[in-house]
HTML snippet that shows the backbone in 3Dmol.js (N, CA, C, O; Angstrom):
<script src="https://3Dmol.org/build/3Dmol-min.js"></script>
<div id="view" style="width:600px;height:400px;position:relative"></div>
<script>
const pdb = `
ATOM      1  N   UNK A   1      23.564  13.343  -0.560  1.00  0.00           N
ATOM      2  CA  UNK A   1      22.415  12.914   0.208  1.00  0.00           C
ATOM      3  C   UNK A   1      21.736  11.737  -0.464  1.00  0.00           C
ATOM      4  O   UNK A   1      22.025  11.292  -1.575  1.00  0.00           O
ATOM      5  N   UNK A   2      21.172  11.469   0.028  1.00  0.00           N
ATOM      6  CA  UNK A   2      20.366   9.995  -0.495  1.00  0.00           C
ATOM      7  C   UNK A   2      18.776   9.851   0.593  1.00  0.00           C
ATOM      8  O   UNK A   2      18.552  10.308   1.714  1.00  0.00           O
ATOM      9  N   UNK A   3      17.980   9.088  -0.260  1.00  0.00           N
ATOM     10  CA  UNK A   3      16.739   8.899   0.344  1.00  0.00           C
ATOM     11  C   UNK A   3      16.932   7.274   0.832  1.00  0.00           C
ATOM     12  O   UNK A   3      17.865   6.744   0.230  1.00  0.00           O
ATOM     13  N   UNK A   4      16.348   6.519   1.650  1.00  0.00           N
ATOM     14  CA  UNK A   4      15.590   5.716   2.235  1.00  0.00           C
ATOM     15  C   UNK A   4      14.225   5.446   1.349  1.00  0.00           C
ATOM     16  O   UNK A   4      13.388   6.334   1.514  1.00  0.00           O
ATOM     17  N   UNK A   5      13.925   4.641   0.655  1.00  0.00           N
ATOM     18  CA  UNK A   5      12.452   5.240  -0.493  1.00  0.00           C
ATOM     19  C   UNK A   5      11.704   3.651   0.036  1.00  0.00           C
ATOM     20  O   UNK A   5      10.486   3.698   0.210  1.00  0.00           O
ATOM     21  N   UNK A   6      12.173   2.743   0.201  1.00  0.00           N
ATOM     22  CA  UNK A   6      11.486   1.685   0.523  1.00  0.00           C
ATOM     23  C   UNK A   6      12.228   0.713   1.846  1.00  0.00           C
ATOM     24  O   UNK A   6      13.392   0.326   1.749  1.00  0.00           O
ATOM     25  N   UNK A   7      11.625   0.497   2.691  1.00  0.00           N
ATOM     26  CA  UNK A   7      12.133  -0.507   3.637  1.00  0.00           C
ATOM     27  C   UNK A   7      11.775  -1.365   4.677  1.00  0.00           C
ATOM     28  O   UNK A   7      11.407  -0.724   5.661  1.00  0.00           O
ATOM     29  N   UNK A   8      11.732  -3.078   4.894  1.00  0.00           N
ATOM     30  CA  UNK A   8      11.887  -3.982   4.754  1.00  0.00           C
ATOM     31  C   UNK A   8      10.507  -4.169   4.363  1.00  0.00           C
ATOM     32  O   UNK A   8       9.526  -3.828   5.024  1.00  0.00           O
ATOM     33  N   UNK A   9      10.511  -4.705   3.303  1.00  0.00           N
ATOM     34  CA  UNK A   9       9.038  -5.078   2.604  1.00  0.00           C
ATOM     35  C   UNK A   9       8.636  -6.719   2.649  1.00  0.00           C
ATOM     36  O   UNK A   9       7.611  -7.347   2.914  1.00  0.00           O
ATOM     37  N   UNK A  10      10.039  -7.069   2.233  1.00  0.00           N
ATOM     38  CA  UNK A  10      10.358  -8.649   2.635  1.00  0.00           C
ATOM     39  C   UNK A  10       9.810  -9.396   3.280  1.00  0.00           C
ATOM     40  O   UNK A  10       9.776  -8.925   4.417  1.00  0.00           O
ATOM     41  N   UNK A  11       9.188 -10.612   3.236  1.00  0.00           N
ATOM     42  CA  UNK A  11       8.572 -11.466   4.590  1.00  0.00           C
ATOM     43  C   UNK A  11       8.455 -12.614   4.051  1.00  0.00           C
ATOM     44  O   UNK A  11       7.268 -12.910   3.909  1.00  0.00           O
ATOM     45  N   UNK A  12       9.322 -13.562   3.609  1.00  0.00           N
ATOM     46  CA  UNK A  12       9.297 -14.711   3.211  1.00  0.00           C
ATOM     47  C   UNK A  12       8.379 -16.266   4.147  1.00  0.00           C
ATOM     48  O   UNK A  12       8.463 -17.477   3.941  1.00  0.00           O
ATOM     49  N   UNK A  13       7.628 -15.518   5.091  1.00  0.00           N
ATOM     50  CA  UNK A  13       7.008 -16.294   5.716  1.00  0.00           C
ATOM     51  C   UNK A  13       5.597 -16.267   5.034  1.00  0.00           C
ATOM     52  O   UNK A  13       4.724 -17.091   5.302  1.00  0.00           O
ATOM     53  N   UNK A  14       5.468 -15.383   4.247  1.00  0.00           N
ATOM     54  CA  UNK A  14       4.061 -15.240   3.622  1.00  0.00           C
ATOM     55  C   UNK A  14       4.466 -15.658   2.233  1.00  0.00           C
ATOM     56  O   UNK A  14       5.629 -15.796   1.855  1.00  0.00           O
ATOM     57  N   UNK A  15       3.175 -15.879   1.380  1.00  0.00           N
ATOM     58  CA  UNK A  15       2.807 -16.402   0.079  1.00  0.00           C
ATOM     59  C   UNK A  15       3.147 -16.116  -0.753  1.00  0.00           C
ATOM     60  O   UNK A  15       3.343 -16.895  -1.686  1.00  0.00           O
ATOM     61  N   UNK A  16       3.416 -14.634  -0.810  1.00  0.00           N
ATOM     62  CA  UNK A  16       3.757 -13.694  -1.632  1.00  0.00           C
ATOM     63  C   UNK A  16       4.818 -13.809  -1.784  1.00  0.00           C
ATOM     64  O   UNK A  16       5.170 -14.141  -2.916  1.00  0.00           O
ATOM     65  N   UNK A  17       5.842 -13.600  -0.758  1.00  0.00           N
ATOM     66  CA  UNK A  17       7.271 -13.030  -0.116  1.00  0.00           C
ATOM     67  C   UNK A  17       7.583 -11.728   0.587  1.00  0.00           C
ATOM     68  O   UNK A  17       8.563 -11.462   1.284  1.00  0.00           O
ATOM     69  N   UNK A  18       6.512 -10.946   0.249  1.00  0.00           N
ATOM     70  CA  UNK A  18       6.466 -10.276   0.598  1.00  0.00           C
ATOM     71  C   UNK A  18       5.589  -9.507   1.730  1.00  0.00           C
ATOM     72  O   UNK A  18       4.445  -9.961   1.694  1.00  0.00           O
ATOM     73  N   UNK A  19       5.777  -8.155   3.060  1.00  0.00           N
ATOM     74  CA  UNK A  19       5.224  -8.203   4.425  1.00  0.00           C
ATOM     75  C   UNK A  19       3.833  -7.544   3.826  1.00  0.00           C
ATOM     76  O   UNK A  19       3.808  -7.044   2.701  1.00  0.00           O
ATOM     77  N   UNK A  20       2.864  -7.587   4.552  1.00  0.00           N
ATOM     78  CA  UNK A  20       1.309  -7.675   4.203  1.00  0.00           C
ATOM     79  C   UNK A  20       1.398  -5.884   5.177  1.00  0.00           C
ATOM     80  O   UNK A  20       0.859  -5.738   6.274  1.00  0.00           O
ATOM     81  N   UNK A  21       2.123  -4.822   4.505  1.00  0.00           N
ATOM     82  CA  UNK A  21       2.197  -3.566   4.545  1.00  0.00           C
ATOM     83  C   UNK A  21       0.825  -3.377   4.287  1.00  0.00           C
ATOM     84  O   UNK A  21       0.184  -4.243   3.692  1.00  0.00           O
ATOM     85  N   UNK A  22      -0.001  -1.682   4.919  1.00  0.00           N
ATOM     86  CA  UNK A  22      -0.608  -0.976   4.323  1.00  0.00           C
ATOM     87  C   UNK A  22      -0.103  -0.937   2.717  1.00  0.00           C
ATOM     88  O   UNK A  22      -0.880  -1.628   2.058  1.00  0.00           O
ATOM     89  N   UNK A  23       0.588  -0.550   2.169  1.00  0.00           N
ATOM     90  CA  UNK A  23       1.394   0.169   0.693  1.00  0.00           C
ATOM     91  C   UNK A  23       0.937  -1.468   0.043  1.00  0.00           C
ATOM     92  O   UNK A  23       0.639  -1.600  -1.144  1.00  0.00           O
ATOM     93  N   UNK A  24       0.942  -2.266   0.712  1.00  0.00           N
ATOM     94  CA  UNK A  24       0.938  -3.807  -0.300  1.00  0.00           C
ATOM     95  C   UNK A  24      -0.301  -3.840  -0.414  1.00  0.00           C
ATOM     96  O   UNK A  24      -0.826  -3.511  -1.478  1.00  0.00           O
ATOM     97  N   UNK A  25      -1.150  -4.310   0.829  1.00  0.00           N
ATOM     98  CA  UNK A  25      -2.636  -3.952   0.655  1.00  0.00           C
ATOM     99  C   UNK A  25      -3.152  -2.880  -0.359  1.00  0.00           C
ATOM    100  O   UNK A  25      -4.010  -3.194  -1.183  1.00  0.00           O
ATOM    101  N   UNK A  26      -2.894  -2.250  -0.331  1.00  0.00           N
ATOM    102  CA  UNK A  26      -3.519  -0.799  -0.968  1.00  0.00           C
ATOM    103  C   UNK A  26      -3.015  -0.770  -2.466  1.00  0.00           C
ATOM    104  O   UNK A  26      -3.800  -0.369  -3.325  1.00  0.00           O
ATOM    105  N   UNK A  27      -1.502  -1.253  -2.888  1.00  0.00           N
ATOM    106  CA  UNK A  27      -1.338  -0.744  -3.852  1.00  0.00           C
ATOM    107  C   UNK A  27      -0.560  -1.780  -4.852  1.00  0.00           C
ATOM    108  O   UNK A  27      -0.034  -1.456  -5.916  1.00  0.00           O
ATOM    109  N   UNK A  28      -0.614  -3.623  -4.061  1.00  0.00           N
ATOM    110  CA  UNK A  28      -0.226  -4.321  -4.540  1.00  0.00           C
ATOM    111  C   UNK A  28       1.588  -4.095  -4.628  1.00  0.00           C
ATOM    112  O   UNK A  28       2.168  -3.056  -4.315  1.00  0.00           O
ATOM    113  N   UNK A  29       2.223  -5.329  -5.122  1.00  0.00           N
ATOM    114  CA  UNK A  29       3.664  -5.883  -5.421  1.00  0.00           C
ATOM    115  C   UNK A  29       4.452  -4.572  -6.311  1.00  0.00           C
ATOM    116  O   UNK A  29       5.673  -4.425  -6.247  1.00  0.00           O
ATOM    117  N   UNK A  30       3.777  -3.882  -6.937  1.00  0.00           N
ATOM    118  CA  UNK A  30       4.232  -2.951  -7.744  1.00  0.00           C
ATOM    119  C   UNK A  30       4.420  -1.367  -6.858  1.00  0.00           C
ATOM    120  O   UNK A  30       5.043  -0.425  -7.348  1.00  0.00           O
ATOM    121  N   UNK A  31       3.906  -1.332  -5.806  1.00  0.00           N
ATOM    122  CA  UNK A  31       4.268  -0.262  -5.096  1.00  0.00           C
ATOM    123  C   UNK A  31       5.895   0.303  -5.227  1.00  0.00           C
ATOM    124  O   UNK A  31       6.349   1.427  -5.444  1.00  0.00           O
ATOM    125  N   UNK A  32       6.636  -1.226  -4.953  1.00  0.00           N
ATOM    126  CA  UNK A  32       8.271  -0.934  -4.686  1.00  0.00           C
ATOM    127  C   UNK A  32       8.729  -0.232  -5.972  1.00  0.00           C
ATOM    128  O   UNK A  32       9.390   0.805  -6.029  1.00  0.00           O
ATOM    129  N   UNK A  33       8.299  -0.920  -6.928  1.00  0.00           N
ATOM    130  CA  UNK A  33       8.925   0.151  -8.145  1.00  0.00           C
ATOM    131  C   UNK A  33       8.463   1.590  -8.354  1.00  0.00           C
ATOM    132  O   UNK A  33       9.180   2.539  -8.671  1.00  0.00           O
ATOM    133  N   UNK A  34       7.244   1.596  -8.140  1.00  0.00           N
ATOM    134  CA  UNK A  34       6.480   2.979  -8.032  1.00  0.00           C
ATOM    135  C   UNK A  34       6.910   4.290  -7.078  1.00  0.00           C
ATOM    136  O   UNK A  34       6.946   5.490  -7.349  1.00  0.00           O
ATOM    137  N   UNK A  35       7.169   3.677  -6.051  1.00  0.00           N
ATOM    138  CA  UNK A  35       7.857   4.469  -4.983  1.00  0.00           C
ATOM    139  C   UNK A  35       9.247   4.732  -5.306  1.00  0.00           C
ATOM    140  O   UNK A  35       9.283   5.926  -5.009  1.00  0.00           O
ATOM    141  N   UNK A  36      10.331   4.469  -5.679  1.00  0.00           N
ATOM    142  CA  UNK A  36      11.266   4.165  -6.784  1.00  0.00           C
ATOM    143  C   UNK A  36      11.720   5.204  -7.908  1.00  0.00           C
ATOM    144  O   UNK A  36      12.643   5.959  -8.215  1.00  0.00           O
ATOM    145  N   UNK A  37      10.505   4.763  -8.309  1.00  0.00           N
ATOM    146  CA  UNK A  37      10.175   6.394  -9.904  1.00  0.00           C
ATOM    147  C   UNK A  37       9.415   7.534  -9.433  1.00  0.00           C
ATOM    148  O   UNK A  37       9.233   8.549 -10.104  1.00  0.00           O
ATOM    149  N   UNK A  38       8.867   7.291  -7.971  1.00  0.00           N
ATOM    150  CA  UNK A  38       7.972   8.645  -7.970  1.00  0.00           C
ATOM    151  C   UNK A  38       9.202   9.379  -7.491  1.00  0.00           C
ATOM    152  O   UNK A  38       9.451  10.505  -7.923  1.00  0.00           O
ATOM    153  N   UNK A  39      10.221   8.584  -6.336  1.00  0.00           N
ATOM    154  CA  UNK A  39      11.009   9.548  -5.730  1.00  0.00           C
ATOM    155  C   UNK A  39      12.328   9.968  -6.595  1.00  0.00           C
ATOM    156  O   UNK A  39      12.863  11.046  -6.337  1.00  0.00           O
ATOM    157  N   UNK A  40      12.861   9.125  -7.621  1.00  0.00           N
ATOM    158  CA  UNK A  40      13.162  10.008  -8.638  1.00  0.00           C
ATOM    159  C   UNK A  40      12.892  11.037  -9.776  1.00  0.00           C
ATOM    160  O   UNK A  40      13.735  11.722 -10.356  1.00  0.00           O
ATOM    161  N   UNK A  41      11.292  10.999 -10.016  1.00  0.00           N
ATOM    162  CA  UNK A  41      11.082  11.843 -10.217  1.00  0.00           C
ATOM    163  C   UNK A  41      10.888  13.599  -9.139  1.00  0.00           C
ATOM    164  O   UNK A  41      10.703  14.765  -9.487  1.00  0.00           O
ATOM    165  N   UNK A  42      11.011  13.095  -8.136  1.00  0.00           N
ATOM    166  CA  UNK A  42      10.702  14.001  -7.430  1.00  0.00           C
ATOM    167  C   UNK A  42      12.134  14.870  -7.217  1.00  0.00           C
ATOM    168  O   UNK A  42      12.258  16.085  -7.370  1.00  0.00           O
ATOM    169  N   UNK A  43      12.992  14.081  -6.892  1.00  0.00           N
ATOM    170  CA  UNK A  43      15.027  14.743  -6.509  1.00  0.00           C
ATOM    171  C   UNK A  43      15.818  13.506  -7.539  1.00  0.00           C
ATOM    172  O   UNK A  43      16.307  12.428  -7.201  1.00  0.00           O
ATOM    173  N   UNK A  44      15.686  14.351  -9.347  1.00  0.00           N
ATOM    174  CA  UNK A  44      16.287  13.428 -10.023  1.00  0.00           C
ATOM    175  C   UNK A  44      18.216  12.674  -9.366  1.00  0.00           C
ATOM    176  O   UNK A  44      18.761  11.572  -9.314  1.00  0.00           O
ATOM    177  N   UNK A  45      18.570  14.130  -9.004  1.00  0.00           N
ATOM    178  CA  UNK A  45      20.046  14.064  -8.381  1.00  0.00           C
ATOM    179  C   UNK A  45      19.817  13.435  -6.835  1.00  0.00           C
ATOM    180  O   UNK A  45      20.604  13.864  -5.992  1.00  0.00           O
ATOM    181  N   UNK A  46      19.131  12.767  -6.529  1.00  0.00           N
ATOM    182  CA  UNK A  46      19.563  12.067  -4.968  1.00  0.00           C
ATOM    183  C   UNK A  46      19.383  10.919  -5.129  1.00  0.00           C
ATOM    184  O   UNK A  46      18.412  10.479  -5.746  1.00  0.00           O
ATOM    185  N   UNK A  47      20.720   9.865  -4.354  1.00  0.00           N
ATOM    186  CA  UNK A  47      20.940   8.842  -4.463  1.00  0.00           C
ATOM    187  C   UNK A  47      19.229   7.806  -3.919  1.00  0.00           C
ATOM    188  O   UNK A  47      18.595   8.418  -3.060  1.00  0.00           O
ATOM    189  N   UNK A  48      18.698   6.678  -4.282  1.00  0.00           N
ATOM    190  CA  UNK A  48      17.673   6.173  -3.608  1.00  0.00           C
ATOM    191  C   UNK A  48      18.091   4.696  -3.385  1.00  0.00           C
ATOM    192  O   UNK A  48      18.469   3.937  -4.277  1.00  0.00           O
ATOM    193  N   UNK A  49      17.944   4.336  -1.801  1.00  0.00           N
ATOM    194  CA  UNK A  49      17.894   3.236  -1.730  1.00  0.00           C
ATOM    195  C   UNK A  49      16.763   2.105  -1.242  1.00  0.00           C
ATOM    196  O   UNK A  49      15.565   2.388  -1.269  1.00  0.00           O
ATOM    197  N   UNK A  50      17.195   0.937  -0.841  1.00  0.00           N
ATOM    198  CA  UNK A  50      16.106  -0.104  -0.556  1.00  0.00           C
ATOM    199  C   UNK A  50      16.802  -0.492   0.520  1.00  0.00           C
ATOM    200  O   UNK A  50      17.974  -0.702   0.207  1.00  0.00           O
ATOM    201  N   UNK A  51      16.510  -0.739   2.021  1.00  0.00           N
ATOM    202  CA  UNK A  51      16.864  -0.965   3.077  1.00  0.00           C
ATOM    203  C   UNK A  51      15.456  -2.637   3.067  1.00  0.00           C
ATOM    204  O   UNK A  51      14.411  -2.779   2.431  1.00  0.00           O
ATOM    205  N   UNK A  52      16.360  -3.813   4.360  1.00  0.00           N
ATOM    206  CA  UNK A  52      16.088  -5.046   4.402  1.00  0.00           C
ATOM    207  C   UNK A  52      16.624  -4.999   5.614  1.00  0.00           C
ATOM    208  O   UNK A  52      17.522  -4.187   5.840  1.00  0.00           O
ATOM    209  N   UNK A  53      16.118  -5.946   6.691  1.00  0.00           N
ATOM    210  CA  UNK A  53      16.593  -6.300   7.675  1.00  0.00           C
ATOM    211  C   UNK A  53      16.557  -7.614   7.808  1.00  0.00           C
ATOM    212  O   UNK A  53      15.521  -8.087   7.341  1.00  0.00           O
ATOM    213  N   UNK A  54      17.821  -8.965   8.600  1.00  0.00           N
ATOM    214  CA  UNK A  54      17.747 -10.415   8.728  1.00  0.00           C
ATOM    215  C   UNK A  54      18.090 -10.636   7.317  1.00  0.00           C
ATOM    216  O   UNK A  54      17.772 -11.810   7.131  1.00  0.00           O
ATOM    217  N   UNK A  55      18.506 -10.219   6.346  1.00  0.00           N
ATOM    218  CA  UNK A  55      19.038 -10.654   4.874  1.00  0.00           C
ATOM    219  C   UNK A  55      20.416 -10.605   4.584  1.00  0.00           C
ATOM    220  O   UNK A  55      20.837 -10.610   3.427  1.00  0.00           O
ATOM    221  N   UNK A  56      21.417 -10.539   5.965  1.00  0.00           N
ATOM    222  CA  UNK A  56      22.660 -10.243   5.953  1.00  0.00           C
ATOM    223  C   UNK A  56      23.535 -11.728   6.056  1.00  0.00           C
ATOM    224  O   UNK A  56      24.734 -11.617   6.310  1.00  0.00           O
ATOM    225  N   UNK A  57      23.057 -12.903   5.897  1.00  0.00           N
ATOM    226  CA  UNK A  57      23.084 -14.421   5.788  1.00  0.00           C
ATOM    227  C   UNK A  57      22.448 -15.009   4.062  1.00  0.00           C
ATOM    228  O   UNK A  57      21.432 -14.642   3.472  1.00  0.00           O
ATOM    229  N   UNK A  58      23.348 -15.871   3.694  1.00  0.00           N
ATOM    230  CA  UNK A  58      22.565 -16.606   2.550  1.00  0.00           C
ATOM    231  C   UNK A  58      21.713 -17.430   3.003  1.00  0.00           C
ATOM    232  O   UNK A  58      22.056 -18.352   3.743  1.00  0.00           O
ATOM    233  N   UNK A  59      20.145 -17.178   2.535  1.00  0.00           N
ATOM    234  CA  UNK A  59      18.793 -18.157   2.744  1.00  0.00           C
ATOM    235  C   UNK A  59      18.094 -17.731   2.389  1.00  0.00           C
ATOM    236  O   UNK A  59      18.517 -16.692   1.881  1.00  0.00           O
ATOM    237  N   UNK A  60      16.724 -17.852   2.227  1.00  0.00           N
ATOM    238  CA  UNK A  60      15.704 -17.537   1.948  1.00  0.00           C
ATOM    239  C   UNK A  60      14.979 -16.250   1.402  1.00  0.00           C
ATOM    240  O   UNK A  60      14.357 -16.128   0.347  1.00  0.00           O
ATOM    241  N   UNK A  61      15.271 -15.110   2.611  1.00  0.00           N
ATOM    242  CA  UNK A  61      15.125 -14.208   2.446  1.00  0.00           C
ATOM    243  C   UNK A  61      15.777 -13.422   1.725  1.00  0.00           C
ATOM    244  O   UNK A  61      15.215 -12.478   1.170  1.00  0.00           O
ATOM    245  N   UNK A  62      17.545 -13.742   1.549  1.00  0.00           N
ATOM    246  CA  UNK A  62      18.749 -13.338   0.986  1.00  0.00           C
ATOM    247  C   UNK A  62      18.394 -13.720  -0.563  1.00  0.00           C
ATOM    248  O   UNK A  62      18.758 -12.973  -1.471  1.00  0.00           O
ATOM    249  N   UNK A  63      17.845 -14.628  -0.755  1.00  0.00           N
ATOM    250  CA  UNK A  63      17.580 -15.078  -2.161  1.00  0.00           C
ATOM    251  C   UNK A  63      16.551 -14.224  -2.700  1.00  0.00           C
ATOM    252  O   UNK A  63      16.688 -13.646  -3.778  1.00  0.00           O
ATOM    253  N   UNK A  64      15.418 -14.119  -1.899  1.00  0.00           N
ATOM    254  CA  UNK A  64      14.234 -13.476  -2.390  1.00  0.00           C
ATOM    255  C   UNK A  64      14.389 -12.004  -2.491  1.00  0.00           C
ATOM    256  O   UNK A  64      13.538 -11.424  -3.165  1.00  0.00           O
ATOM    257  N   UNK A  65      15.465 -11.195  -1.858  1.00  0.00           N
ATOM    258  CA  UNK A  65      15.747  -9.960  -1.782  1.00  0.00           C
ATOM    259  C   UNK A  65      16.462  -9.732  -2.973  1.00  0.00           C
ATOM    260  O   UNK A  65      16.256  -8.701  -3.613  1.00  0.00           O
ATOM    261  N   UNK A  66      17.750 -11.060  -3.557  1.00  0.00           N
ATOM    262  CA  UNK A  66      18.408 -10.415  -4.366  1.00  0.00           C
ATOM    263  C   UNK A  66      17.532 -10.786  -5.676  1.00  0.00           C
ATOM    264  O   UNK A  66      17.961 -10.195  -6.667  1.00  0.00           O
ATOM    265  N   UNK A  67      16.250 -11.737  -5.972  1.00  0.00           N
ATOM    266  CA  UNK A  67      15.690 -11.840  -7.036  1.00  0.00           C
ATOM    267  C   UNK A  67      15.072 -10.790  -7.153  1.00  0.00           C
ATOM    268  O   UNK A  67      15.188 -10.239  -8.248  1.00  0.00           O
ATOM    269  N   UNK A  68      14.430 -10.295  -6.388  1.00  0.00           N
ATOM    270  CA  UNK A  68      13.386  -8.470  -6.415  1.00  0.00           C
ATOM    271  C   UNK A  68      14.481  -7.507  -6.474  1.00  0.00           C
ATOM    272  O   UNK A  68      13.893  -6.653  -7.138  1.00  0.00           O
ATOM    273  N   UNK A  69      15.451  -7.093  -6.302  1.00  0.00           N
ATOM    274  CA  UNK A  69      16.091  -6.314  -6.244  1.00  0.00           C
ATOM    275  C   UNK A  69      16.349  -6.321  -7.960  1.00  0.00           C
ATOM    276  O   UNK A  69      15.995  -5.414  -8.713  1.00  0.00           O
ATOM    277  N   UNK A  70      17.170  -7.786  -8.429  1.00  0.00           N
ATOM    278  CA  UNK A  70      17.315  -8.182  -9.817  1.00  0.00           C
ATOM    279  C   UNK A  70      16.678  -7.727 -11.055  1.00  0.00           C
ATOM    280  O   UNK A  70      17.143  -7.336 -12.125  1.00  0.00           O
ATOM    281  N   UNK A  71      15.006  -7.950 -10.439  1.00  0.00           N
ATOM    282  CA  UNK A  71      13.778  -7.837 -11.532  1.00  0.00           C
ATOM    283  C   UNK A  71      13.546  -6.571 -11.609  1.00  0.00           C
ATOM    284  O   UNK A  71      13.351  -6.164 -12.755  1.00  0.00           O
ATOM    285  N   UNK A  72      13.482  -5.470 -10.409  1.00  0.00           N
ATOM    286  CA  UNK A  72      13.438  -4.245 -10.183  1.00  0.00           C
ATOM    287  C   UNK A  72      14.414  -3.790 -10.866  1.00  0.00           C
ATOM    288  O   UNK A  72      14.048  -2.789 -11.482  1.00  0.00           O
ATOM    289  N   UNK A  73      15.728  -4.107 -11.092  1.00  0.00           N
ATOM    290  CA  UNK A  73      16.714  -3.252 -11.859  1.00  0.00           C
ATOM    291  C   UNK A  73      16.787  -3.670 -13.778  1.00  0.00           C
ATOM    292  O   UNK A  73      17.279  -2.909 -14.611  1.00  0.00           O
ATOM    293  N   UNK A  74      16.263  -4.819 -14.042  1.00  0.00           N
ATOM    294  CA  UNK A  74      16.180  -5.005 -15.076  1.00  0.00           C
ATOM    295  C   UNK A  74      14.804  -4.468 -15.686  1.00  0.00           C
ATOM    296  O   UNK A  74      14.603  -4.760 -16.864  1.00  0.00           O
ATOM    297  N   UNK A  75      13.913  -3.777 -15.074  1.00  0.00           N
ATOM    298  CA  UNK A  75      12.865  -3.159 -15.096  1.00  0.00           C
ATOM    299  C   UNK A  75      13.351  -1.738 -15.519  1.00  0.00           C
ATOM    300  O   UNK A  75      12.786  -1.116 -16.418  1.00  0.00           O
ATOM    301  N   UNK A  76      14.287  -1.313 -14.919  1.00  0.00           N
ATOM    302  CA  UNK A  76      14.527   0.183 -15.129  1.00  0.00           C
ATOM    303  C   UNK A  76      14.312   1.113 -14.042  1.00  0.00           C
ATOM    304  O   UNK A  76      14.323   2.342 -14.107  1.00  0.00           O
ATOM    305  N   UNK A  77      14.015   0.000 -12.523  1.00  0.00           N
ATOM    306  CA  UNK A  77      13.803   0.766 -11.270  1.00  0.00           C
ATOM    307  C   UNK A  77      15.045   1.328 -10.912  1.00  0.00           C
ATOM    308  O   UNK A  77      15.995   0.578 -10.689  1.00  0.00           O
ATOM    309  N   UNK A  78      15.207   3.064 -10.796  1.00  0.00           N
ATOM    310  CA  UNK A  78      15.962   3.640 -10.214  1.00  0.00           C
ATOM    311  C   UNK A  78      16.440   3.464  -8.736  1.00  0.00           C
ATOM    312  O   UNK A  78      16.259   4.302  -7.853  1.00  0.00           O
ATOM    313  N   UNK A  79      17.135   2.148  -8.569  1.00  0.00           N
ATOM    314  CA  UNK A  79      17.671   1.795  -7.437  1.00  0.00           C
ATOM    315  C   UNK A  79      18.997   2.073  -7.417  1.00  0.00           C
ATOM    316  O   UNK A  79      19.629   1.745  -8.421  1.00  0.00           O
ATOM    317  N   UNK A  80      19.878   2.867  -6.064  1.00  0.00           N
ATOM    318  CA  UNK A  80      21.491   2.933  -6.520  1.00  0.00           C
ATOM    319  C   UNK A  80      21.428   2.466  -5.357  1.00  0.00           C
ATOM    320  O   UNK A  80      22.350   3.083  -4.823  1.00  0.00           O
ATOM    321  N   UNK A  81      20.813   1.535  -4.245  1.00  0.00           N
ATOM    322  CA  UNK A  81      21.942   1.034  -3.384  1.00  0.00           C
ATOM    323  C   UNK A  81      21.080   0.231  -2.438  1.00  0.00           C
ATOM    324  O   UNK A  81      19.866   0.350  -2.605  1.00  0.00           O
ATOM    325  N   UNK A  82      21.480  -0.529  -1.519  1.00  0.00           N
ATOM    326  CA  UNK A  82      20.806  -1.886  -1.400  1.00  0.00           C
ATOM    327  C   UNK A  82      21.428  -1.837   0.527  1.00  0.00           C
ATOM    328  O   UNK A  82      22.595  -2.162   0.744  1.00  0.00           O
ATOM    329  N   UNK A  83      20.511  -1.414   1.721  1.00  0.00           N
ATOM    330  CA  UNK A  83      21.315  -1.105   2.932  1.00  0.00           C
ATOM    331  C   UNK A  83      20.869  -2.393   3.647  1.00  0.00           C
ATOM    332  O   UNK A  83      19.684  -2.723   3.604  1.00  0.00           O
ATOM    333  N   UNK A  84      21.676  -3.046   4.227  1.00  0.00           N
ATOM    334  CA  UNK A  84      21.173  -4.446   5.200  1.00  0.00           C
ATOM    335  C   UNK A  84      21.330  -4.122   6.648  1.00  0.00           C
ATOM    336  O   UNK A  84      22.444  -4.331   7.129  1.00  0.00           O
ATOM    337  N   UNK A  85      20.501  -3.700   7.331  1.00  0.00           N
ATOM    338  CA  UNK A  85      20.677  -3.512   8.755  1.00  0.00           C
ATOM    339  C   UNK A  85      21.011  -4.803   8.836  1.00  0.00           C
ATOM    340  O   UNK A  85      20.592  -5.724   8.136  1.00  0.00           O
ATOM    341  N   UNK A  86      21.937  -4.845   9.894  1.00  0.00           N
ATOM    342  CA  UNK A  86      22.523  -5.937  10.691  1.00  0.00           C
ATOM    343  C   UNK A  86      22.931  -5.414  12.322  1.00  0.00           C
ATOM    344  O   UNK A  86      23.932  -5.985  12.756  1.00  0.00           O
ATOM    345  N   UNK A  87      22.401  -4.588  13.100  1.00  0.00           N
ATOM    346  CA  UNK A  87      22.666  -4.387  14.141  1.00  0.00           C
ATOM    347  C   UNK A  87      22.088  -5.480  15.188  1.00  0.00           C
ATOM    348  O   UNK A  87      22.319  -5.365  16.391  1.00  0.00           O
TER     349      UNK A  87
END
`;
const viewer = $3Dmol.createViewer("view");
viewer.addModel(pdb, "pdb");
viewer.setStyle({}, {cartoon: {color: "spectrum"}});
viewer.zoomTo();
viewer.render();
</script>
């Protein structure tokens, strides 16, 4: 089994890069990792991923997804898998 723990946060149309979520508002850029470690702490044994949508092309967003994804794992964020809707 595996969780869904964060998804599409992304919004390279804004300042940040990232979408102007409740969770961003409220809890700032650091939410994604937080959400991350809370849900491994919660089901150490279940897979967790990060779902993105429109990042299935090299550009912008594709860049900015794989630099956060990057910084998040060299951080020590318990990420095992990376889902790109493309329907």
């Amino acid at each position: 089994y595996d969780w869904d723990v964060v998804n599409e946060a992304v919004d390279v149309s804004t300042a940040t890069g990232y979408r102007d979520s409740v969770f961003y508002q409220v809890l700032g850029e650091g939410y994604i990792a937080d959400a991350f470690r809370w849900a491994r702490d919660a089901d150490p044994d279940m897979l967790l991923f990060y779902n993105e949508i429109g990042a299935e092309r090299l550009g912008a967003k594709s860049d900015f997804l794989y630099q956060m994804i990057r910084e998040l794992l060299d951080q020590g964020v318990p990420i095992d898998g990376l889902g790109i809707q493309s329907h």
